[in-house]
PDB file of N, CA, C and O in Angstrom:
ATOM      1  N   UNK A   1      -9.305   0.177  -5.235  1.00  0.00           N
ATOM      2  CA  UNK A   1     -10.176   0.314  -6.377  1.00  0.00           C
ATOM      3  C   UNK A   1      -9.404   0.119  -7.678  1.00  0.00           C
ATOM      4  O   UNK A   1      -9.915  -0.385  -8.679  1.00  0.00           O
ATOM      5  N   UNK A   2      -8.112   0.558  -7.606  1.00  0.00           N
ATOM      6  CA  UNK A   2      -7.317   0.227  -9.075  1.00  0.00           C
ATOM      7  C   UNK A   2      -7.196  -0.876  -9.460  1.00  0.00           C
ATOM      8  O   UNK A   2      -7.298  -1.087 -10.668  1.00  0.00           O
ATOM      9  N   UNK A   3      -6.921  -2.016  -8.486  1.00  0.00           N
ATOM     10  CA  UNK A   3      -7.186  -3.131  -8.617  1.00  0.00           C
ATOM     11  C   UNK A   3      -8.601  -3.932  -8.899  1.00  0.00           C
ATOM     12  O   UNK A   3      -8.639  -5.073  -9.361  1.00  0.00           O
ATOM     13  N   UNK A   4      -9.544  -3.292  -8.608  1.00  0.00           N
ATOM     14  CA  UNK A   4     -10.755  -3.960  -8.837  1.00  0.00           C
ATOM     15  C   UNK A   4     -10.573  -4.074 -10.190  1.00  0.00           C
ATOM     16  O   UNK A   4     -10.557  -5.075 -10.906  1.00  0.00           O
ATOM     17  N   UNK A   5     -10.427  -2.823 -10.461  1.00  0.00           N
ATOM     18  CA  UNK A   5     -10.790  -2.049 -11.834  1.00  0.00           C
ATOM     19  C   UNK A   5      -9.733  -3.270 -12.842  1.00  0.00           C
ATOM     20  O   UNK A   5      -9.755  -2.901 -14.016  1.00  0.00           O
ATOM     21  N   UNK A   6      -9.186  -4.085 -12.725  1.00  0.00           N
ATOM     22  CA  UNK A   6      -8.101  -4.712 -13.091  1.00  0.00           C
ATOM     23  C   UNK A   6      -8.566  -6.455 -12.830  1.00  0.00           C
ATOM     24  O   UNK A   6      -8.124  -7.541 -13.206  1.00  0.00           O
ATOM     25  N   UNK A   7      -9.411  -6.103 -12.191  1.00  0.00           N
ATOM     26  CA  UNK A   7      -9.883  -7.658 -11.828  1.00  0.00           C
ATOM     27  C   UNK A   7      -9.503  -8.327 -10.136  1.00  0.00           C
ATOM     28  O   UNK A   7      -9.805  -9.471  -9.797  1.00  0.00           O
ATOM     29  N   UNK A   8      -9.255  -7.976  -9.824  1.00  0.00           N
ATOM     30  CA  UNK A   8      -8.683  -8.321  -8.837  1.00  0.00           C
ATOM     31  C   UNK A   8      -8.965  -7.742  -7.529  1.00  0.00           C
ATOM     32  O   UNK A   8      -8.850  -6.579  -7.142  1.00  0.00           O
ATOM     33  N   UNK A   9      -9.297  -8.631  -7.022  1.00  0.00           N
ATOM     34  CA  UNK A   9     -10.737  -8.401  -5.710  1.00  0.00           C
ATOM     35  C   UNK A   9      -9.432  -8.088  -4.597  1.00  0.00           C
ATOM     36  O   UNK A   9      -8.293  -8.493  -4.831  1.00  0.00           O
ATOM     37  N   UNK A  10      -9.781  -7.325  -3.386  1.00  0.00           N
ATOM     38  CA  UNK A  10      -8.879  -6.875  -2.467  1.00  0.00           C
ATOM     39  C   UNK A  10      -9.624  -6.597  -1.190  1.00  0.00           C
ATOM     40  O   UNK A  10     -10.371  -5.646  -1.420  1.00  0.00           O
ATOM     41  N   UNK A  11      -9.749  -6.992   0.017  1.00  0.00           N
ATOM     42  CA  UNK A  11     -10.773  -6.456   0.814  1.00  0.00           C
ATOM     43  C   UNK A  11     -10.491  -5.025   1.369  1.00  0.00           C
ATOM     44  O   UNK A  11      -9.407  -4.512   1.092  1.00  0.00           O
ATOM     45  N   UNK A  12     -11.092  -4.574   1.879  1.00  0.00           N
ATOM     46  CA  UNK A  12     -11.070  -2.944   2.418  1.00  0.00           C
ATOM     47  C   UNK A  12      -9.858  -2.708   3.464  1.00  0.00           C
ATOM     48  O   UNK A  12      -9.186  -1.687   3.316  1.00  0.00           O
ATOM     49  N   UNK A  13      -9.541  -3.613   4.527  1.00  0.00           N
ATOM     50  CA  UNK A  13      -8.950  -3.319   5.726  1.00  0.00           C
ATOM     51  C   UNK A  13      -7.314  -3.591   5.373  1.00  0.00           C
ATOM     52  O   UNK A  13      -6.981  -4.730   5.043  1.00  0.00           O
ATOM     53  N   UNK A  14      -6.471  -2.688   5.441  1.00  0.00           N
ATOM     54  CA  UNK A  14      -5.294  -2.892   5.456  1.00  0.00           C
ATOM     55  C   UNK A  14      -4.492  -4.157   6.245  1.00  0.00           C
ATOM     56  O   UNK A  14      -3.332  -4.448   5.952  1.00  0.00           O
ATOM     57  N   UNK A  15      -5.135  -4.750   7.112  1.00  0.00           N
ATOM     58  CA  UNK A  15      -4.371  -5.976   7.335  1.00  0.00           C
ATOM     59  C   UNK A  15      -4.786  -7.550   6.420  1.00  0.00           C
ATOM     60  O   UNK A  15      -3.994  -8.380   5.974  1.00  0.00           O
ATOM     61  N   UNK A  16      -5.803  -7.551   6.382  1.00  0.00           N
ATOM     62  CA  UNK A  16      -6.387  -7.735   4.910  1.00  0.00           C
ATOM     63  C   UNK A  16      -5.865  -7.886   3.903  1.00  0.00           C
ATOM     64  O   UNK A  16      -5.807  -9.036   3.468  1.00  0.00           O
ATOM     65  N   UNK A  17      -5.340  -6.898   3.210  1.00  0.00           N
ATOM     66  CA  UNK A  17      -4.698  -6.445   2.602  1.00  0.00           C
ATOM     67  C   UNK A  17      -3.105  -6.857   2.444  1.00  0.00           C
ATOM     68  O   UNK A  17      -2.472  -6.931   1.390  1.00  0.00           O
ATOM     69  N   UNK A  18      -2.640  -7.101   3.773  1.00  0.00           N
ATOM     70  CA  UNK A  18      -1.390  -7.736   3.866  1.00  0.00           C
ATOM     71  C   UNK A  18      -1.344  -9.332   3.422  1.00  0.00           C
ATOM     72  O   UNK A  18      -0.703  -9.832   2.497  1.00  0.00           O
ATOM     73  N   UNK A  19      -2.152  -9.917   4.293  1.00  0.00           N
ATOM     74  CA  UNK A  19      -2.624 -11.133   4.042  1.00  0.00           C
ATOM     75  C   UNK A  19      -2.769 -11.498   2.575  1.00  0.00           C
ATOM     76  O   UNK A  19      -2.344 -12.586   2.187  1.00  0.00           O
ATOM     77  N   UNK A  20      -3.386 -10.589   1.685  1.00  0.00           N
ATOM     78  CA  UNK A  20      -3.965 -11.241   0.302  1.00  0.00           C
ATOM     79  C   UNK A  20      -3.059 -10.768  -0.398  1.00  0.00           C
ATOM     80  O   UNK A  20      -3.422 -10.528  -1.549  1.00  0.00           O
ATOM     81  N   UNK A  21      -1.597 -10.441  -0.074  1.00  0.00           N
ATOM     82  CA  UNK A  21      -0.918  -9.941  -1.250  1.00  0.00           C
ATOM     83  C   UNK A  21       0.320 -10.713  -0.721  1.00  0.00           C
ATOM     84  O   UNK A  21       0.263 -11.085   0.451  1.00  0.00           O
ATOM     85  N   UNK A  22       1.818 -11.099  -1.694  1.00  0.00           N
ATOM     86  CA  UNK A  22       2.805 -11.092  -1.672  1.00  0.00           C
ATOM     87  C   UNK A  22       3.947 -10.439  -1.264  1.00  0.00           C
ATOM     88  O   UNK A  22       4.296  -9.381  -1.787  1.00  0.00           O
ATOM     89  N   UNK A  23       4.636 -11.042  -0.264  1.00  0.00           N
ATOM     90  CA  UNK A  23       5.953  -9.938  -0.067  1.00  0.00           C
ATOM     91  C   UNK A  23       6.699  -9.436  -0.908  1.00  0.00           C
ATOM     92  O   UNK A  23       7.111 -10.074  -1.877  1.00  0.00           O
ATOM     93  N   UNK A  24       7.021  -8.098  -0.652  1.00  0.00           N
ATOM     94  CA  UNK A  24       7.908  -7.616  -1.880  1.00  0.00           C
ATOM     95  C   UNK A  24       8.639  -6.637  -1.012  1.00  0.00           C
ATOM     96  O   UNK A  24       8.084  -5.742  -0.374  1.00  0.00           O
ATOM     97  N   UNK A  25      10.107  -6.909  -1.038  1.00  0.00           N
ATOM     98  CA  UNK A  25      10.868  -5.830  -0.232  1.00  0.00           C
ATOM     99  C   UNK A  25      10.544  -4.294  -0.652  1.00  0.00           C
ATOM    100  O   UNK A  25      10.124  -4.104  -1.793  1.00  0.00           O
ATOM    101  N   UNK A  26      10.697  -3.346   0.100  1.00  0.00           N
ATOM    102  CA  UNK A  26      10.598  -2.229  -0.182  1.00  0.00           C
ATOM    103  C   UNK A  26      11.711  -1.734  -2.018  1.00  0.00           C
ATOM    104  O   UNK A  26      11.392  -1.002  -2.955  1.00  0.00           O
ATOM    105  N   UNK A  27      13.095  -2.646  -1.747  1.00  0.00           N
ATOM    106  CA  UNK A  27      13.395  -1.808  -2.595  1.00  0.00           C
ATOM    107  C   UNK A  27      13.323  -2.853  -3.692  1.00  0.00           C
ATOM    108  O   UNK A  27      14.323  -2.908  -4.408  1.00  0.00           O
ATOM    109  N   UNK A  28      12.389  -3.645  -3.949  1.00  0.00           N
ATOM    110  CA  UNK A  28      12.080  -4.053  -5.065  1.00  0.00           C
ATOM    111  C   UNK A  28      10.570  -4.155  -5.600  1.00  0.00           C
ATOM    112  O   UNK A  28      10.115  -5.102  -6.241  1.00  0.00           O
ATOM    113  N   UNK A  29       9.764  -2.795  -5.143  1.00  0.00           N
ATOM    114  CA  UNK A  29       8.626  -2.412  -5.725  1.00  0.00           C
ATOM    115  C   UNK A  29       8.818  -2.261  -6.617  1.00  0.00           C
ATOM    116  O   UNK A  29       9.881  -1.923  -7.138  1.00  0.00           O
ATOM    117  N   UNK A  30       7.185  -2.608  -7.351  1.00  0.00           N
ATOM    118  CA  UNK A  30       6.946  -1.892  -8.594  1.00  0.00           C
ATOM    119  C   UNK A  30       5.859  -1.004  -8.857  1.00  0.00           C
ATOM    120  O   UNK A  30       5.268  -0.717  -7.816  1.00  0.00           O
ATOM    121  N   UNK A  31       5.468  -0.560  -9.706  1.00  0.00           N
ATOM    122  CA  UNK A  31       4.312   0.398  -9.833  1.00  0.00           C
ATOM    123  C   UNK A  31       3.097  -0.959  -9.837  1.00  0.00           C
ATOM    124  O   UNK A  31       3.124  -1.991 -10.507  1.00  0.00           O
ATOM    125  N   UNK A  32       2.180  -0.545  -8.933  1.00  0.00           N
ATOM    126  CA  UNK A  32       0.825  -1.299  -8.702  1.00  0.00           C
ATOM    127  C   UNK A  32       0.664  -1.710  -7.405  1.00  0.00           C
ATOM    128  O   UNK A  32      -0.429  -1.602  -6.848  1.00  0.00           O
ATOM    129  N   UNK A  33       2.264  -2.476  -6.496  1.00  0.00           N
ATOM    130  CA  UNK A  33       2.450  -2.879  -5.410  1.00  0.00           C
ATOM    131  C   UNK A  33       1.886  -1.823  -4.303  1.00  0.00           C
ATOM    132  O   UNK A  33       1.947  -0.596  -4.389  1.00  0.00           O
ATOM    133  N   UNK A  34       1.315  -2.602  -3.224  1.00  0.00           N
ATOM    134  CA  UNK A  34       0.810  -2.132  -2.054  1.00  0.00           C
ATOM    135  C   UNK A  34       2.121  -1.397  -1.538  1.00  0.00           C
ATOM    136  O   UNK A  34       3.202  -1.671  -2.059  1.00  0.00           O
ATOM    137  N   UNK A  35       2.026  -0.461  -0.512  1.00  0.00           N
ATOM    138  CA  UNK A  35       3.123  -0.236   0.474  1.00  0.00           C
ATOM    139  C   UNK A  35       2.415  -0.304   1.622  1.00  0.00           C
ATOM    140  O   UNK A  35       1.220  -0.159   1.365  1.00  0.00           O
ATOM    141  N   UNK A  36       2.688  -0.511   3.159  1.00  0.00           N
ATOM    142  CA  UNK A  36       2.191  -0.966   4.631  1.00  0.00           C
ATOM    143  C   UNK A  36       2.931   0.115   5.392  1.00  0.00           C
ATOM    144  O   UNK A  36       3.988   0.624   5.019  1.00  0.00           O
ATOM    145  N   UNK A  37       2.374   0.366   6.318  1.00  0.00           N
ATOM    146  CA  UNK A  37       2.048   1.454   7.033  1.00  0.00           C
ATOM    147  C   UNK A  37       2.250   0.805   8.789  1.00  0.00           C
ATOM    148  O   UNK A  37       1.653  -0.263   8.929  1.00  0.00           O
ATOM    149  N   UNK A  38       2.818   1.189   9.787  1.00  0.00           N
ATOM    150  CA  UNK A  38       2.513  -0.046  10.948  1.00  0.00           C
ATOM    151  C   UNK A  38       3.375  -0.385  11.413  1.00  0.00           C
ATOM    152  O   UNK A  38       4.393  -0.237  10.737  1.00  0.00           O
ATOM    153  N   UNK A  39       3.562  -1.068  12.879  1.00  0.00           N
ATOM    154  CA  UNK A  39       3.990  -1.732  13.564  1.00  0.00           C
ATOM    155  C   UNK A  39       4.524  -3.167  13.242  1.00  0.00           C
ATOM    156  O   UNK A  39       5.536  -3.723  13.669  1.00  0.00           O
ATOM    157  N   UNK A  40       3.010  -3.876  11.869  1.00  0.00           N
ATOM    158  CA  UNK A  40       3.405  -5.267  11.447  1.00  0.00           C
ATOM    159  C   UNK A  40       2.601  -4.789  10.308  1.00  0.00           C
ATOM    160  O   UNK A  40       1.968  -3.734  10.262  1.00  0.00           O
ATOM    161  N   UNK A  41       2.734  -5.962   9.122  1.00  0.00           N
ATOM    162  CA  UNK A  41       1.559  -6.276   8.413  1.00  0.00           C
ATOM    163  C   UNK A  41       0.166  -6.431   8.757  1.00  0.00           C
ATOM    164  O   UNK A  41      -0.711  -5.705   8.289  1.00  0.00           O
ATOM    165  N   UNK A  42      -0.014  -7.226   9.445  1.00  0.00           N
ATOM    166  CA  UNK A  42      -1.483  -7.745  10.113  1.00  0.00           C
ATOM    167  C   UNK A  42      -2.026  -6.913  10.584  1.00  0.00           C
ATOM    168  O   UNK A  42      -3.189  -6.836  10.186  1.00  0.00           O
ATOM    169  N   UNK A  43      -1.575  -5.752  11.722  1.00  0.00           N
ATOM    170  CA  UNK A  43      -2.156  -4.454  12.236  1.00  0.00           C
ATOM    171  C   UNK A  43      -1.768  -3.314  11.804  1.00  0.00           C
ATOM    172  O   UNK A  43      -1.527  -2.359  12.542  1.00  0.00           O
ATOM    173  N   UNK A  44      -1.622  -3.303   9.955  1.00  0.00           N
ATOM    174  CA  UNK A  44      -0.812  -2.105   9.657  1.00  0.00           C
ATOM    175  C   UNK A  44      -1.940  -1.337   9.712  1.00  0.00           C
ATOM    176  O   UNK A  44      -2.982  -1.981   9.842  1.00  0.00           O
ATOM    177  N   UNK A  45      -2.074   0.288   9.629  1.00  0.00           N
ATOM    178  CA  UNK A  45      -3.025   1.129   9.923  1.00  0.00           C
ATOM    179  C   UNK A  45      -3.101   2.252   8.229  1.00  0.00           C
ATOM    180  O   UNK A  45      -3.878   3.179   7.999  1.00  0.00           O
ATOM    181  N   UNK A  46      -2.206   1.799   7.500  1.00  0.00           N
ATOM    182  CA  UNK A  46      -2.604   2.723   6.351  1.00  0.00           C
ATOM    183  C   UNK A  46      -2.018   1.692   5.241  1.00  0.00           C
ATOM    184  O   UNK A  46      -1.188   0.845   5.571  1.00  0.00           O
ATOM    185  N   UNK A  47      -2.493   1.806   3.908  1.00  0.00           N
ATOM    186  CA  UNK A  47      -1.663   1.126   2.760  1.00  0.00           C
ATOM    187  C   UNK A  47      -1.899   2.174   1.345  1.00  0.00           C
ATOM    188  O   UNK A  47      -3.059   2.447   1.038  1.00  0.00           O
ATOM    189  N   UNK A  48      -1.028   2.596   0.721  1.00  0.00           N
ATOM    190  CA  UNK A  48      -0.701   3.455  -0.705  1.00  0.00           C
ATOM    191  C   UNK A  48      -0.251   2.377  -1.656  1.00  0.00           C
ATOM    192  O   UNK A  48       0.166   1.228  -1.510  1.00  0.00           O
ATOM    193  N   UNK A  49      -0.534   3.329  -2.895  1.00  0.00           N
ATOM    194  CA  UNK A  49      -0.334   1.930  -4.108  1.00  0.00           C
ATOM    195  C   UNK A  49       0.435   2.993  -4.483  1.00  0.00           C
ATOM    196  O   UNK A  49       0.121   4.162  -4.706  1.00  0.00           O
ATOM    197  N   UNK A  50       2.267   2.012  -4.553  1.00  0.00           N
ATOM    198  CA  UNK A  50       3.278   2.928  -5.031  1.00  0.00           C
ATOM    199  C   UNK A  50       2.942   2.697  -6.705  1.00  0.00           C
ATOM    200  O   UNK A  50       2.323   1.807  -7.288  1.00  0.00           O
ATOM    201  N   UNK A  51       3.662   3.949  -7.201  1.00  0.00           N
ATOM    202  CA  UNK A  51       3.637   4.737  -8.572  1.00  0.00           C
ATOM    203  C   UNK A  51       5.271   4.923  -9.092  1.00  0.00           C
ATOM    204  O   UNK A  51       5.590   5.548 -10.103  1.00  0.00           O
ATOM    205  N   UNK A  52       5.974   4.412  -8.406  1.00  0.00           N
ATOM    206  CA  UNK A  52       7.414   4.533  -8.713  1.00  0.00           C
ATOM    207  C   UNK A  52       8.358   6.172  -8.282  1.00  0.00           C
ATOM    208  O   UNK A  52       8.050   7.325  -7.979  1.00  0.00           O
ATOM    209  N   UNK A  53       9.400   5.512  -8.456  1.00  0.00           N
ATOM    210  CA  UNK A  53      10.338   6.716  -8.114  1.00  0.00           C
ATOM    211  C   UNK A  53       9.916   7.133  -6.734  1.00  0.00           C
ATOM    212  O   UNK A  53       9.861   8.355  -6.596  1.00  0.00           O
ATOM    213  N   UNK A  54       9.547   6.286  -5.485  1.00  0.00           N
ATOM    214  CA  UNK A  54       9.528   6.790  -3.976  1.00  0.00           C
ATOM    215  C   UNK A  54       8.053   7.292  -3.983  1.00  0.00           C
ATOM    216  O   UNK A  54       7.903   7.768  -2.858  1.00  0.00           O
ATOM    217  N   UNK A  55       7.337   7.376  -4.407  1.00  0.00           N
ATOM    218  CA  UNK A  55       6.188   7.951  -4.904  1.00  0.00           C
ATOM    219  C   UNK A  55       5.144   6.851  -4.656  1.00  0.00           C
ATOM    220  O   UNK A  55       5.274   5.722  -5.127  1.00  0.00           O
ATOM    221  N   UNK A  56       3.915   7.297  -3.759  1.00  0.00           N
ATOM    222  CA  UNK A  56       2.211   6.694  -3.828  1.00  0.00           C
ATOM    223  C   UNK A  56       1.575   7.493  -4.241  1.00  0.00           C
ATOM    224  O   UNK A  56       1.879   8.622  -4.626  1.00  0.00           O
ATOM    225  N   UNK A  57       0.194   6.754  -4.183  1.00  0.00           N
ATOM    226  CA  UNK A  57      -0.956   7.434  -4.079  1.00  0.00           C
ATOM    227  C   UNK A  57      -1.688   7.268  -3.269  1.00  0.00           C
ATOM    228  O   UNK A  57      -2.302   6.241  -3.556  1.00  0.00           O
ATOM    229  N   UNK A  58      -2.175   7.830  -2.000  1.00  0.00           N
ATOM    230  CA  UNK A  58      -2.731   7.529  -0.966  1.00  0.00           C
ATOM    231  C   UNK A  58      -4.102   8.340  -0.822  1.00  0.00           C
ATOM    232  O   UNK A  58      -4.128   9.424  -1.405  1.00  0.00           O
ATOM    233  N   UNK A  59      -5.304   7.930  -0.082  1.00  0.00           N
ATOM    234  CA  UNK A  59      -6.214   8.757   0.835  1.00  0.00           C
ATOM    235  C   UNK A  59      -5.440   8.934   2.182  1.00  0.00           C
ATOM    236  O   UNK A  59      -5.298   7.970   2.934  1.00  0.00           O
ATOM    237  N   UNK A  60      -4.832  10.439   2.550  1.00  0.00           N
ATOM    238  CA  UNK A  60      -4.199  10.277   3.802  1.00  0.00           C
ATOM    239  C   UNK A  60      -5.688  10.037   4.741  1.00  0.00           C
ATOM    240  O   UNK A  60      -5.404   9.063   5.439  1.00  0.00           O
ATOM    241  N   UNK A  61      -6.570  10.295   4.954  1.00  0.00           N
ATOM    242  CA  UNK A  61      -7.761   9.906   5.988  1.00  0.00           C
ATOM    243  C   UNK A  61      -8.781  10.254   5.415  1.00  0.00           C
ATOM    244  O   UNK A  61      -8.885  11.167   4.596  1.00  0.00           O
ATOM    245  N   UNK A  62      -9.933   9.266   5.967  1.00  0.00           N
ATOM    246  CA  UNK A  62     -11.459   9.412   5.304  1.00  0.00           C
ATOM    247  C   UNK A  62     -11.791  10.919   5.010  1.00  0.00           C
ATOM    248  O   UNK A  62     -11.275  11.764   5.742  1.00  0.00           O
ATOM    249  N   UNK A  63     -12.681  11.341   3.909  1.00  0.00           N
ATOM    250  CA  UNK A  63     -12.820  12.514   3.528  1.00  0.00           C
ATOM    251  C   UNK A  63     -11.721  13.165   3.238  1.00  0.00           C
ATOM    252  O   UNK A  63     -12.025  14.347   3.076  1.00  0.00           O
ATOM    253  N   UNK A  64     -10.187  12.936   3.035  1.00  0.00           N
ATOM    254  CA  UNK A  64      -9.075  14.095   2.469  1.00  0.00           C
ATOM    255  C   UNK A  64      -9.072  13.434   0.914  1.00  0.00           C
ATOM    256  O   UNK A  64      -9.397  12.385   0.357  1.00  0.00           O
ATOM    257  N   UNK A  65      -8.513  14.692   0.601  1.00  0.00           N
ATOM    258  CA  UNK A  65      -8.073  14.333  -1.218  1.00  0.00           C
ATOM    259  C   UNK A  65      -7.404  13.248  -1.894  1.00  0.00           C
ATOM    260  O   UNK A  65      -6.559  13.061  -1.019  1.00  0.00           O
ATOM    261  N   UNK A  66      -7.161  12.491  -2.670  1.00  0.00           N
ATOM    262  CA  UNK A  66      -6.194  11.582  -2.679  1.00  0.00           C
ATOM    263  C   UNK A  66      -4.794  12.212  -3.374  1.00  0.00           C
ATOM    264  O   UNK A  66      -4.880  13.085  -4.237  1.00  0.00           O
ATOM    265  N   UNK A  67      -3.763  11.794  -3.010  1.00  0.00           N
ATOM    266  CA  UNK A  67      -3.002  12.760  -3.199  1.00  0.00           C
ATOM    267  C   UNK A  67      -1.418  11.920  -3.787  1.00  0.00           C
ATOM    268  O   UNK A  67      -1.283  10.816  -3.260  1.00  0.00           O
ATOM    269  N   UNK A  68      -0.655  12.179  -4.442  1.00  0.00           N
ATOM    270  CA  UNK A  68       0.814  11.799  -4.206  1.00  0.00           C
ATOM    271  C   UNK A  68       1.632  12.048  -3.098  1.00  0.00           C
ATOM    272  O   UNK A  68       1.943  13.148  -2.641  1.00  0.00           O
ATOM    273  N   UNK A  69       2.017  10.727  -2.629  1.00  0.00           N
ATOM    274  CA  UNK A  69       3.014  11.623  -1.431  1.00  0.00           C
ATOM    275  C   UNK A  69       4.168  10.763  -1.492  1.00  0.00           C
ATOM    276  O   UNK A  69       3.966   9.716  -2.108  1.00  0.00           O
ATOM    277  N   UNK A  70       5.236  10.912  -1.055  1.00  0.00           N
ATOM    278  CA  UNK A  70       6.563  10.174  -0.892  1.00  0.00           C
ATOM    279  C   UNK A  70       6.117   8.838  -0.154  1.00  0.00           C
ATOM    280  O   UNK A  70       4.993   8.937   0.337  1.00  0.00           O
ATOM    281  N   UNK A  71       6.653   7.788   0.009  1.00  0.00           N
ATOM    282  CA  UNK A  71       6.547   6.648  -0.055  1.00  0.00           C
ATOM    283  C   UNK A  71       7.331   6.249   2.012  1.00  0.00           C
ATOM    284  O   UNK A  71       7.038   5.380   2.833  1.00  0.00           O
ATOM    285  N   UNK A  72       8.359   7.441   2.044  1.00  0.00           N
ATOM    286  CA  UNK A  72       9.351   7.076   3.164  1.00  0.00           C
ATOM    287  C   UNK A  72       8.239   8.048   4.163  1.00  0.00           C
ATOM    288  O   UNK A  72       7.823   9.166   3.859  1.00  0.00           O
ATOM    289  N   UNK A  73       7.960   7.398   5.217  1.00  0.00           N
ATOM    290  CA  UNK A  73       7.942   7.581   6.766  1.00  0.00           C
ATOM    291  C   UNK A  73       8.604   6.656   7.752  1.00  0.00           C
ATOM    292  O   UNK A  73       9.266   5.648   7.505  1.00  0.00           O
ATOM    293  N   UNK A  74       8.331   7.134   8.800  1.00  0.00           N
ATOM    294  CA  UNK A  74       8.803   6.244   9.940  1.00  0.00           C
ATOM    295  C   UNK A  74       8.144   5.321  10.259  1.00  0.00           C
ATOM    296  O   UNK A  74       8.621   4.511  11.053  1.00  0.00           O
ATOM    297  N   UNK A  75       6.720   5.132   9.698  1.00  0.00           N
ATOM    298  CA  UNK A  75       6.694   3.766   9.852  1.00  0.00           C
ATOM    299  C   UNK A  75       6.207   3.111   8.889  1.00  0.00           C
ATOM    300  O   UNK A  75       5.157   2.476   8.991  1.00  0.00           O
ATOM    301  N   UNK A  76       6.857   3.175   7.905  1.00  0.00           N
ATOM    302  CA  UNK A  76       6.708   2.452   6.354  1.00  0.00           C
ATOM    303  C   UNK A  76       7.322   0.954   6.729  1.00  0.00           C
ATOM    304  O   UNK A  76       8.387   0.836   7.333  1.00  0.00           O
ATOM    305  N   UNK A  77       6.554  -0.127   6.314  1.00  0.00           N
ATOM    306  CA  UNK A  77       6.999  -1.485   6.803  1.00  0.00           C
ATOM    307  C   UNK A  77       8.434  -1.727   6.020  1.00  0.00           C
ATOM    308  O   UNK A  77       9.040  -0.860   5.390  1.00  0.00           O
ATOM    309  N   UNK A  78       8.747  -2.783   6.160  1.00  0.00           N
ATOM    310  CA  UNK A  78      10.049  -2.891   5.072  1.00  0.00           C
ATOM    311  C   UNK A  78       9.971  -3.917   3.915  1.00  0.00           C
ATOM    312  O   UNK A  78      10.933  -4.340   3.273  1.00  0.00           O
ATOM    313  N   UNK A  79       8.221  -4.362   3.697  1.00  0.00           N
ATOM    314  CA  UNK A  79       7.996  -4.789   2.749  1.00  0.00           C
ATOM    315  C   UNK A  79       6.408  -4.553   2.251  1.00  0.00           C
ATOM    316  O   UNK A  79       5.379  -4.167   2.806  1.00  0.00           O
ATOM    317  N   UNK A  80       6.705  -4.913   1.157  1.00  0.00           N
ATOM    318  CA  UNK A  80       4.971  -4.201   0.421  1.00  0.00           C
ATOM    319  C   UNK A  80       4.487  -5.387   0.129  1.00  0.00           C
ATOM    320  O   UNK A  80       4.735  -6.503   0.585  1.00  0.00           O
ATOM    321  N   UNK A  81       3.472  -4.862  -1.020  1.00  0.00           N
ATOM    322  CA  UNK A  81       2.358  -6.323  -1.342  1.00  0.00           C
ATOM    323  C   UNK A  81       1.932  -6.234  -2.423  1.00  0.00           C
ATOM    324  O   UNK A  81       1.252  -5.234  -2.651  1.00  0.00           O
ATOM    325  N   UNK A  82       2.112  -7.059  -3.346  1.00  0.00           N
ATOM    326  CA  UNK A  82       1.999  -7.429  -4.468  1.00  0.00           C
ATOM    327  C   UNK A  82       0.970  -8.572  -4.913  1.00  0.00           C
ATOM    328  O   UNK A  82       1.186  -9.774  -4.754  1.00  0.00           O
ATOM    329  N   UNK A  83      -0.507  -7.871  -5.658  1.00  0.00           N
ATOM    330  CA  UNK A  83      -1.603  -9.015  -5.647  1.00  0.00           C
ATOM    331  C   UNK A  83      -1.214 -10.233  -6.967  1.00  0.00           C
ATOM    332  O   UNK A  83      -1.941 -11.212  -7.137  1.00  0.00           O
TER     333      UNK A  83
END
């Protein structure tokens, strides 16, 4: 939605999502860039829009709060996405 809000159309599904954006290594995010969640891009299962300093903003699952959370899990891809 931040992106809509910005112009910039994005479809709903996180692999989707991989597809319509640019690689961007993990350690050369910026604030706006997607982060991927997953096994791959194509079947990643979650995506947060990093905020800098290791830091997203995510819905952890339908109906929870949206929240800040750290950026590092175990299965954080090793590159993000940049529309």
């Amino acid at each position: 939605m931040a992106w809509r809000q910005a112009g910039v159309y994005l479809s709903h599904y996180t692999g989707s999502q991989w597809d319509e954006t640019s690689r961007v290594p993990v350690s050369e995010l910026r604030p706006g860039d997607l982060v991927f969640y997953g096994s791959s891009g194509p079947t990643s299962h979650h995506v947060g829009l990093y905020v800098g300093g290791g830091q997203m903003i995510e819905a952890p699952h339908t109906g929870a709060v949206v929240r800040y959370a750290s950026i590092y899990r175990s299965d954080l891809l090793p590159y993000g996405g940049r529309p």
